[in-house]
ZADRENTOR-744374 format. One record per residue (C-alpha): residue number from 1; residue in one letter; x, y, z. Coordinates in steps of 0.02 Angstrom, whole numbers, plus 32768, in hexadecimal, padded with zeros to 4 digits. Layout:
N
DRENPA     i   aa     px     py     pz
DRENPA   NUM    A      X      Y      Z
...
//
This chain:
386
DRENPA     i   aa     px     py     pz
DRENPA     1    X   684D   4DE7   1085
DRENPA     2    X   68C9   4DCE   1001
DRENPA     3    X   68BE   4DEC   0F4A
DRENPA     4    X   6928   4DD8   0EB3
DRENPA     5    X   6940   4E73   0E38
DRENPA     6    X   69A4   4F15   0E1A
DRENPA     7    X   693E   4F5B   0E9F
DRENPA     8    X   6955   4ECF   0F1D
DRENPA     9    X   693F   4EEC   0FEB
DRENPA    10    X   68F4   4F9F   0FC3
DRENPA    11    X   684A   4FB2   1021
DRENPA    12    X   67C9   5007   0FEE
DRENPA    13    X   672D   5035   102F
DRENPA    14    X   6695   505D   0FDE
DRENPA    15    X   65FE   50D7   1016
DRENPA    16    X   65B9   50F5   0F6D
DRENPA    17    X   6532   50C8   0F01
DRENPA    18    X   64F1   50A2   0E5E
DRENPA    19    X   6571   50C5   0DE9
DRENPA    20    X   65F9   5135   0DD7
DRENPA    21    X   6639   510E   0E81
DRENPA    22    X   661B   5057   0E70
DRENPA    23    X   665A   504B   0DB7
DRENPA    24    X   6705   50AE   0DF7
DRENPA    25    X   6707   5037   0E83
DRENPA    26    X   66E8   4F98   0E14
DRENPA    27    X   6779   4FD1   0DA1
DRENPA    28    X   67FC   4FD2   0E46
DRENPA    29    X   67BC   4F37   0E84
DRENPA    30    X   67CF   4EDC   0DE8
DRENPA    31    X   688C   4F1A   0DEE
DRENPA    32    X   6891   4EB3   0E9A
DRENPA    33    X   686C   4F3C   0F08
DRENPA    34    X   67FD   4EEE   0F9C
DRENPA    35    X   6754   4F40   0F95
DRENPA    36    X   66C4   4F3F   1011
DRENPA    37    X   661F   4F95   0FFE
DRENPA    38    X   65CF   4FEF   1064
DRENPA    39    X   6510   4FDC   105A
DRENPA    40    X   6470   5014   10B2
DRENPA    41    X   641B   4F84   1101
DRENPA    42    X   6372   4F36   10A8
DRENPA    43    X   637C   4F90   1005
DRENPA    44    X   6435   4FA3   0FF1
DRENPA    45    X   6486   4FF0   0F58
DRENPA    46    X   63FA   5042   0EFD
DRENPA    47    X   642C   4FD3   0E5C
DRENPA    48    X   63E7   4F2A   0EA7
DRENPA    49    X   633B   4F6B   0E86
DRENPA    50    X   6361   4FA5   0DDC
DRENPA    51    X   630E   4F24   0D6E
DRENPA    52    X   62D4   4ED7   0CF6
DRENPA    53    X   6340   4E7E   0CBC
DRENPA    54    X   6358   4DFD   0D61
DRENPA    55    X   63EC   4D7E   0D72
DRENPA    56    X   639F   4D21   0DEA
DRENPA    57    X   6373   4DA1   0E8F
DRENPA    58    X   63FB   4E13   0E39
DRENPA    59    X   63E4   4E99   0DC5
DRENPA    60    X   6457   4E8F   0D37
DRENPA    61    X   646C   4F5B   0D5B
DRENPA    62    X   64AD   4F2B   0DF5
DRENPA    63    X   6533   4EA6   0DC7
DRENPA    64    X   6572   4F29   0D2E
DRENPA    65    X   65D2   4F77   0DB1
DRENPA    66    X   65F2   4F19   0E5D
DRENPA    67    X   6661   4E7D   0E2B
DRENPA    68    X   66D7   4E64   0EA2
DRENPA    69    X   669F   4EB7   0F42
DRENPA    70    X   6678   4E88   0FF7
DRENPA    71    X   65CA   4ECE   102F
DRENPA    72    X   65C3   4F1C   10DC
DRENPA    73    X   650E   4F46   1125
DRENPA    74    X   652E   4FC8   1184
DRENPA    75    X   649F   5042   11CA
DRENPA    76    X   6506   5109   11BD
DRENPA    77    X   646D   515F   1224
DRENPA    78    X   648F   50E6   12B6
DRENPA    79    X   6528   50E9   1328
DRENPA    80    X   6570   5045   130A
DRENPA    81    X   6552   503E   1250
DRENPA    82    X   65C0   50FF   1252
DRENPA    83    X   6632   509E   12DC
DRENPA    84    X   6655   501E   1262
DRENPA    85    X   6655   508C   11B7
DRENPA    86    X   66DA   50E3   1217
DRENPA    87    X   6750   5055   1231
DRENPA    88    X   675A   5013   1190
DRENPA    89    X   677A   50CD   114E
DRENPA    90    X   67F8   50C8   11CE
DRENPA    91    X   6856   502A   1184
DRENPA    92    X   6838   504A   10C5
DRENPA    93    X   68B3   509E   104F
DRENPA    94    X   6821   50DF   0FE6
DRENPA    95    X   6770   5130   1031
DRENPA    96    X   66F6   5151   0F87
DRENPA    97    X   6663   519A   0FAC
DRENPA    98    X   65D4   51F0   0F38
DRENPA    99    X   6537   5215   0FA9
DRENPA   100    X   6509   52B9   0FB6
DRENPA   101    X   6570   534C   0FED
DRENPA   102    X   658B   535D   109B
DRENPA   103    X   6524   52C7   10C1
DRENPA   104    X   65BF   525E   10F0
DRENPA   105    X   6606   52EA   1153
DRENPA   106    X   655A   5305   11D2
DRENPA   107    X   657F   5243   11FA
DRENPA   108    X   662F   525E   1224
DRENPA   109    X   6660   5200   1185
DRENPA   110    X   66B2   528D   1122
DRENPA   111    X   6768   52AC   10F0
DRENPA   112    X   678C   5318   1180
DRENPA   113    X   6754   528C   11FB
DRENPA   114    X   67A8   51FD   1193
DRENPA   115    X   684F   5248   1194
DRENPA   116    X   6839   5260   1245
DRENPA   117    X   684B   51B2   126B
DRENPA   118    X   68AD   5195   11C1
DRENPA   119    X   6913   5213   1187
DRENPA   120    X   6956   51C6   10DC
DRENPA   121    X   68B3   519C   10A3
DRENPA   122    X   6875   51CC   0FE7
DRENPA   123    X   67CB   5201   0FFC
DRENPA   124    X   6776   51FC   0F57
DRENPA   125    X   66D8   5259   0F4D
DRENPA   126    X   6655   524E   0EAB
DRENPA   127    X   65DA   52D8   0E9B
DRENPA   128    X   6556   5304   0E14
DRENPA   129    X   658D   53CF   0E22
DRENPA   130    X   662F   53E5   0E91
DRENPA   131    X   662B   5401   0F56
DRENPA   132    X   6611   54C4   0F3A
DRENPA   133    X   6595   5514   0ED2
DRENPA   134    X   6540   5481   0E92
DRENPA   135    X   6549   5427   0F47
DRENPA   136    X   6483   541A   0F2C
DRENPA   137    X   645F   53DA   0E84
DRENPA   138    X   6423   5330   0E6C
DRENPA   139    X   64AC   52C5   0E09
DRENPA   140    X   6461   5269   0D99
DRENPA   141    X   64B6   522B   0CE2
DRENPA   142    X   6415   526C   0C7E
DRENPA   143    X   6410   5317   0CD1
DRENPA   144    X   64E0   531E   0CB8
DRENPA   145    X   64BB   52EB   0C10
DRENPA   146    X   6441   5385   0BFB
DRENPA   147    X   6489   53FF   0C53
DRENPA   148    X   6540   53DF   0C18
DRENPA   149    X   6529   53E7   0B58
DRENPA   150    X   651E   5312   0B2B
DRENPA   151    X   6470   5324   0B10
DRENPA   152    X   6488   53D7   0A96
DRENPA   153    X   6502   5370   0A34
DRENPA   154    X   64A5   52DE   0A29
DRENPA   155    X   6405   529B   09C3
DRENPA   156    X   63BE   5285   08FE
DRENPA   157    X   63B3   5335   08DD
DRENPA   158    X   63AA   53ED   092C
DRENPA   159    X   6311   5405   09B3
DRENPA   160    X   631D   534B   09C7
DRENPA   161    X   639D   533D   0A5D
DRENPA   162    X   63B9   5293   0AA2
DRENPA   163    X   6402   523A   0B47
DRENPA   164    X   6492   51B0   0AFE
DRENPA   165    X   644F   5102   0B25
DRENPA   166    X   64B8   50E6   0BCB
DRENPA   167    X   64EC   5144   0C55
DRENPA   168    X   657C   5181   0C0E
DRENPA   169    X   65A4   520C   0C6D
DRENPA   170    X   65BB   519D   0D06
DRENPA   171    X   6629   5126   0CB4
DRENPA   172    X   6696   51B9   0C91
DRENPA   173    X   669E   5204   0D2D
DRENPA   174    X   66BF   5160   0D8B
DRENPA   175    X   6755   5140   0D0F
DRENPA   176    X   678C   51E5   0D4C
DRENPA   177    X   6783   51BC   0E00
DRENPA   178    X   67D7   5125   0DD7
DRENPA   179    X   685E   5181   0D7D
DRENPA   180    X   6877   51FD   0E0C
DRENPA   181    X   6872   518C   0E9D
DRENPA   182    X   690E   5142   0E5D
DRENPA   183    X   6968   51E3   0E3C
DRENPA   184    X   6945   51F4   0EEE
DRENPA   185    X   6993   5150   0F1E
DRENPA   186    X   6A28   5170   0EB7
DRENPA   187    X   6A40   520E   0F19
DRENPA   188    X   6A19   51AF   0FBE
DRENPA   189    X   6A8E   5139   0F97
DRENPA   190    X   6B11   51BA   0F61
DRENPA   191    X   6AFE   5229   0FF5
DRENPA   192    X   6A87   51DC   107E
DRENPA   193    X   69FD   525D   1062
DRENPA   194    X   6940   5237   102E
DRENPA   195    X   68EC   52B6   0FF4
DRENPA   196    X   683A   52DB   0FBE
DRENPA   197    X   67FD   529A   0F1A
DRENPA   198    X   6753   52FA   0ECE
DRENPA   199    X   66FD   52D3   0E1E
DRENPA   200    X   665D   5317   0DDC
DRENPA   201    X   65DF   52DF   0D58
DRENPA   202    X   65E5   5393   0CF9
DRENPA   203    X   66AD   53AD   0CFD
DRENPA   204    X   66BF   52FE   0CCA
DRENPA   205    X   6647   531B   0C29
DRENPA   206    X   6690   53BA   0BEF
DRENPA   207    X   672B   5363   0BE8
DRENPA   208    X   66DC   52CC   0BA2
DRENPA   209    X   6699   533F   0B13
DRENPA   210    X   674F   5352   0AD0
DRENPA   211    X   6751   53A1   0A2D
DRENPA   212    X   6698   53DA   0A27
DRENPA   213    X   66C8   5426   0ADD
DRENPA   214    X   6760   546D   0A87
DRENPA   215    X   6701   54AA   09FA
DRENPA   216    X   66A4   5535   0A7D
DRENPA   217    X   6744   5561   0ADC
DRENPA   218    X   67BC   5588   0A64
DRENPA   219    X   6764   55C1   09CC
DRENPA   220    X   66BA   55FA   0A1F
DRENPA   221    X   6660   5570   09B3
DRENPA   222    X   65C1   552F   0A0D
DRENPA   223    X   65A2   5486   09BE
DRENPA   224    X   64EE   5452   097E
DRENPA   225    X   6496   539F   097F
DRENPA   226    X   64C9   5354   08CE
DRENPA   227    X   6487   52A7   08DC
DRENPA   228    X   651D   521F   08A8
DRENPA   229    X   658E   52A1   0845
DRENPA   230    X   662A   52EC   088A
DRENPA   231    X   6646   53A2   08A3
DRENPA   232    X   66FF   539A   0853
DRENPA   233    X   6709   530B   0808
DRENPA   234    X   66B6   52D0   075A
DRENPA   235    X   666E   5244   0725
DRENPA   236    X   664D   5204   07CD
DRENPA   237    X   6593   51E0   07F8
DRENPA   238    X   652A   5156   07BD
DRENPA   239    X   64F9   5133   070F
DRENPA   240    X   6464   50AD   06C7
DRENPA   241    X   6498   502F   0666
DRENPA   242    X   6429   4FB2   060A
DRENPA   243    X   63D3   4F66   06AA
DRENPA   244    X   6419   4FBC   0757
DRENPA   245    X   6494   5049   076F
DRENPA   246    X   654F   5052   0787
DRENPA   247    X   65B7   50BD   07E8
DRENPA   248    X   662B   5118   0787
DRENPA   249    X   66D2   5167   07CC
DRENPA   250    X   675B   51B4   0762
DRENPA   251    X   67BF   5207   07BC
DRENPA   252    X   682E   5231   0748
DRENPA   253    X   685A   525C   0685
DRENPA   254    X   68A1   51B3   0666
DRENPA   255    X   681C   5163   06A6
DRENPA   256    X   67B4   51C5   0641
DRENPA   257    X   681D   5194   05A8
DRENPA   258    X   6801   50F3   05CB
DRENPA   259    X   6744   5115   05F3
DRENPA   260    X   6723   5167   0539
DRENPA   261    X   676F   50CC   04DE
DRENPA   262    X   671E   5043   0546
DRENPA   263    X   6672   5098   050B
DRENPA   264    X   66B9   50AE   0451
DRENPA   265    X   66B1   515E   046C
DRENPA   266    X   6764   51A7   0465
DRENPA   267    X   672D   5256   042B
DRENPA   268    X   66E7   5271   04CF
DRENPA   269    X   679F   526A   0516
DRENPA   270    X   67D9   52EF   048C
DRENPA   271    X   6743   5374   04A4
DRENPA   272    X   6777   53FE   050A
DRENPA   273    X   66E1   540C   056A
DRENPA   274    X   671B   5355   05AD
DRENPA   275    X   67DB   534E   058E
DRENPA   276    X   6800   537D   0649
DRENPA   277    X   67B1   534D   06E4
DRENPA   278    X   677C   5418   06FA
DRENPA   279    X   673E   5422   0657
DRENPA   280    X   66CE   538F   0685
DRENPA   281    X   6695   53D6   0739
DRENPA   282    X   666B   5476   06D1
DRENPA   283    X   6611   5413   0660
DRENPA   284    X   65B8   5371   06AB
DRENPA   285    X   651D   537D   0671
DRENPA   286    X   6549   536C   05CB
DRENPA   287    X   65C2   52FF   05E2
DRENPA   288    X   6545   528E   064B
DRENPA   289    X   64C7   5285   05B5
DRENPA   290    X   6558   523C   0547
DRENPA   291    X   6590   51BB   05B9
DRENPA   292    X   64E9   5178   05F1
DRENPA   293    X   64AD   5167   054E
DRENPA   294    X   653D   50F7   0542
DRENPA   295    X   6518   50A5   05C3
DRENPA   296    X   6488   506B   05A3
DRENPA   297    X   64A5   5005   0513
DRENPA   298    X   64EC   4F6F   0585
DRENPA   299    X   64CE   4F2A   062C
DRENPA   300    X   6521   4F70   06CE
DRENPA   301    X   6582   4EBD   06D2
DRENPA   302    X   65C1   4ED6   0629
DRENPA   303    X   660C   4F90   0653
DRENPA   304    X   665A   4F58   06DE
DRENPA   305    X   66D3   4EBD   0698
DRENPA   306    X   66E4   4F37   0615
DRENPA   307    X   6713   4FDF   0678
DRENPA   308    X   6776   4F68   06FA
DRENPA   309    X   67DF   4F19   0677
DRENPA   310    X   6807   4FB5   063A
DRENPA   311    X   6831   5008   06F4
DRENPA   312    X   67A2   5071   06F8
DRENPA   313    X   675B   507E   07BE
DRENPA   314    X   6686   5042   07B0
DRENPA   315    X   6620   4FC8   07FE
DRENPA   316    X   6572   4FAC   081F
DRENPA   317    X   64FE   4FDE   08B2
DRENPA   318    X   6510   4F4C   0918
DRENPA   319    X   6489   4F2A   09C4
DRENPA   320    X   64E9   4EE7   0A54
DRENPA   321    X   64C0   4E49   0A25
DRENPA   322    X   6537   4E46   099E
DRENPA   323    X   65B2   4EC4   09D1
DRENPA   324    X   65F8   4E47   0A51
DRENPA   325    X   65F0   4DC3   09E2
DRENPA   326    X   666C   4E2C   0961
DRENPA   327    X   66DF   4E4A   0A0B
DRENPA   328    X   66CF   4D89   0A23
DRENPA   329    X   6707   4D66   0965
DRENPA   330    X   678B   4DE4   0979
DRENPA   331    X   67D7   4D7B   0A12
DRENPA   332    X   67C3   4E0A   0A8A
DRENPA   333    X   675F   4D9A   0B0E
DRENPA   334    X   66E5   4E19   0B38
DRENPA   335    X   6682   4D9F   0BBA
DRENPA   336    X   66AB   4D5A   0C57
DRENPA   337    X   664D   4CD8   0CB9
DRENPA   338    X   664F   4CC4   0D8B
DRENPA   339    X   6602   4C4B   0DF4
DRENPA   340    X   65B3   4C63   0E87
DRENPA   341    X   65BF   4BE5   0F17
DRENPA   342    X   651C   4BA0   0EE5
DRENPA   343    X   6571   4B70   0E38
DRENPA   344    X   64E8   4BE2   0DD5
DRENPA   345    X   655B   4C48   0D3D
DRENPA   346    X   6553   4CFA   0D5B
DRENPA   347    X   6595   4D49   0CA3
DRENPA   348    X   65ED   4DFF   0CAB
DRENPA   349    X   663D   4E7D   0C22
DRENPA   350    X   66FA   4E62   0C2C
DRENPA   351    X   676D   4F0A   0C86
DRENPA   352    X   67C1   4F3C   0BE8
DRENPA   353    X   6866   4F42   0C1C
DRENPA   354    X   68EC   4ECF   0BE6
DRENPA   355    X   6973   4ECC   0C6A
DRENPA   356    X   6A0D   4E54   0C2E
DRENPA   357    X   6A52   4E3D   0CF5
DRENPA   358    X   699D   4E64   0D68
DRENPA   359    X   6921   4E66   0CEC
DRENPA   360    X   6877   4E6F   0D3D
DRENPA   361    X   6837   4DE4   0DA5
DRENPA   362    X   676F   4D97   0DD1
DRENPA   363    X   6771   4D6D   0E71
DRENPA   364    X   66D4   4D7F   0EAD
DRENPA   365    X   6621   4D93   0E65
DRENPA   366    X   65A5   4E2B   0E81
DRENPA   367    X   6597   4DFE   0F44
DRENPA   368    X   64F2   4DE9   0F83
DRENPA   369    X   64B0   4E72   100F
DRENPA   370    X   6517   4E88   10AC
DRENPA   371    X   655B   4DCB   108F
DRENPA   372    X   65FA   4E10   10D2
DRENPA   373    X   65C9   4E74   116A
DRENPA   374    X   6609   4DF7   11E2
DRENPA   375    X   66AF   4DBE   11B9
DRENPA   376    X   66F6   4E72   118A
DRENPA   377    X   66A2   4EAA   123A
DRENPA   378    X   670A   4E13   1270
DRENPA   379    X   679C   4E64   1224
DRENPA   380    X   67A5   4F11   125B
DRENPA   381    X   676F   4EC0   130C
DRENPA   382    X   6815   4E5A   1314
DRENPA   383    X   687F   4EF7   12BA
DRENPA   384    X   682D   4F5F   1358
DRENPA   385    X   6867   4ED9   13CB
DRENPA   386    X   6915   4EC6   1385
//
């Protein structure tokens, strides 16, 4: 099992689902770490059945986050399938897990047991809540969203709240699982311990929430929902222009300088309700019915080679569609295509890290349900032997 990458000949194996656990996982495996997934037999990873839209048998939910896996089929509530779980915990570097709390530990499978039989392990464990008081909350992204603020902060206007249009929350906690697994294997490799690695959906949010977060903590401000503006910074929402709206973000007075004489307007720079960017927080509104009356004597296209010439930050509200055809003009390759043995293309979002010694490798495609269960049995047969 060998693999190329910064994270070469580290093992990890992976009991979760979904995907925080399986994005986190994803992101080390792409790194070179060797991977192998632990599924339920039949159904598998929950994802599988998450469609429309199908590639094929797969679900295009499913192969967002399981490139470069192994999948195991292993049955937990039976002896062999926790015989076997337990070996390959035994021989990985890395144990992620993000079922419910406790629900590992009643099959033996829990951090206690798995340093048992492997006492450097890093045992990373994904929860919706934390193992304590929130142990028995459901984590799901939209209820993190609610609970944890996102949704408060987040919509057209006030009463209106609204989910963002992916599961964020879980892409942000996984990148913090990722981030502390390898803190612990820095320290493992500095010392010889493992240790214990827990992330939750909430405690990854707050932080997440950055300066609105900050906002409540240290000044005792709680933030509203205020559509596309920005609760420090002015202009920066959306404007309309002659025929679609652009996003407009000056985030600073030069810009702003350079703002007012693009539209002809250079006053606007000199009033003192607009001179500074506080001035303009403290008075948007008007400043908002100057500029998009401006605005809309042109098309969006002809603000923005205007405003861009003149190194002020727009653009226009692009679908996906052509937001990764702008990455593709801007040479940042934002699409990779695998093959699987059959030869059919299987097309997948880039890992956005540029490494210039290990950058990230595609070794394998989304693997196909327990199409691995025999030759890594194989393996930890012949390690048992040996």
């Amino acid at each position: 099992m060998v693999t190329q990458g910064a994270l070469e000949g580290l093992v990890v194996a992976d009991f979760s689902r979904v995907l925080a656990g399986p994005y986190a996982a994803m992101l080390l495996a792409d790194l070179g770490a060797e991977v192998i997934k632990v599924e339920r037999p039949v159904n598998g990873d929950d994802t599988r059945g998450w469609g429309p839209p199908w590639v094929g048998s797969d679900s295009a939910y499913f192969l967002a986050a399981n490139r470069n896996k192994r999948s195991v089929e292993f049955d937990l509530a039976g002896e062999s399938g926790r015989r076997a779980a337990l070996a390959l915990a035994a021989k990985a570097d890395v144990v992620i897990e993000n079922l419910r709390p406790g629900s590992l530990d009643k099959l033996g499978l829990g951090y206690e047991d798995v340093r048992a039989v492997n006492e450097n392990v890093v045992y990373c464990s994904v929860t919706g809540f934390g193992l304590e008081g929130g142990a028995n909350l459901a984590g799901y992204d939209l209820l993190a969203q609610s609970v944890g603020g996102l949704m408060s902060i987040t919509g057209p206007e006030p009463g209106y709240p609204t989910k963002v249009g992916v599961a964020l929350v879980d892409v942000i906690t996984g990148m913090h699982a990722t981030i502390g697994i390898l803190a612990a294997i820095r320290h493992r490799d500095r010392t010889g311990q493992g240790q214990r690695v827990n992330v939750n959906l909430l405690s990854s949010l707050l932080s997440a929430l950055t300066n609105q977060a900050s906002n409540y903590v240290s000044a005792g401000v709680v933030p509203d929902i205020m559509g596309n503006r920005h609760p420090s910074v002015a202009p920066y929402e959306t404007f309309p222009t002659q025929d679609r709206p652009l996003t407009l973000t000056v985030g600073n007075d030069r810009q702003f300088v350079a703002l007012s004489a693009v539209l002809k307007r250079p006053d606007l720079a000199q009033d003192p309700r607009f001179g500074t960017n506080t001035a303009r927080v403290a008075h948007r509104e008007e400043l908002y019915e100057q500029l998009a009356t401006a605005f809309r004597t042109a098309s969006a296209d002809t603000w923005l080679e205007r405003l861009t010439a003149a190194g002020v930050p727009c653009g226009p509200i692009n679908d996906l569609a052509e937001a990764f055809s702008l990455a593709e003009r801007l040479g940042l390759d934002p699409i990779i295509t695998m093959e699987r043995d059959t030869g059919s293309p299987v097309r997948q979002v880039a890992n956005p890290i540029t490494l210039t010694a290990t950058p990230p490798t595609y070794r394998r495609v989304p693997p196909v349900l327990g199409e691995d269960t025999d030759s890594v049995l194989e393996w930890l047969e012949a390690d048992e032997q040996h």
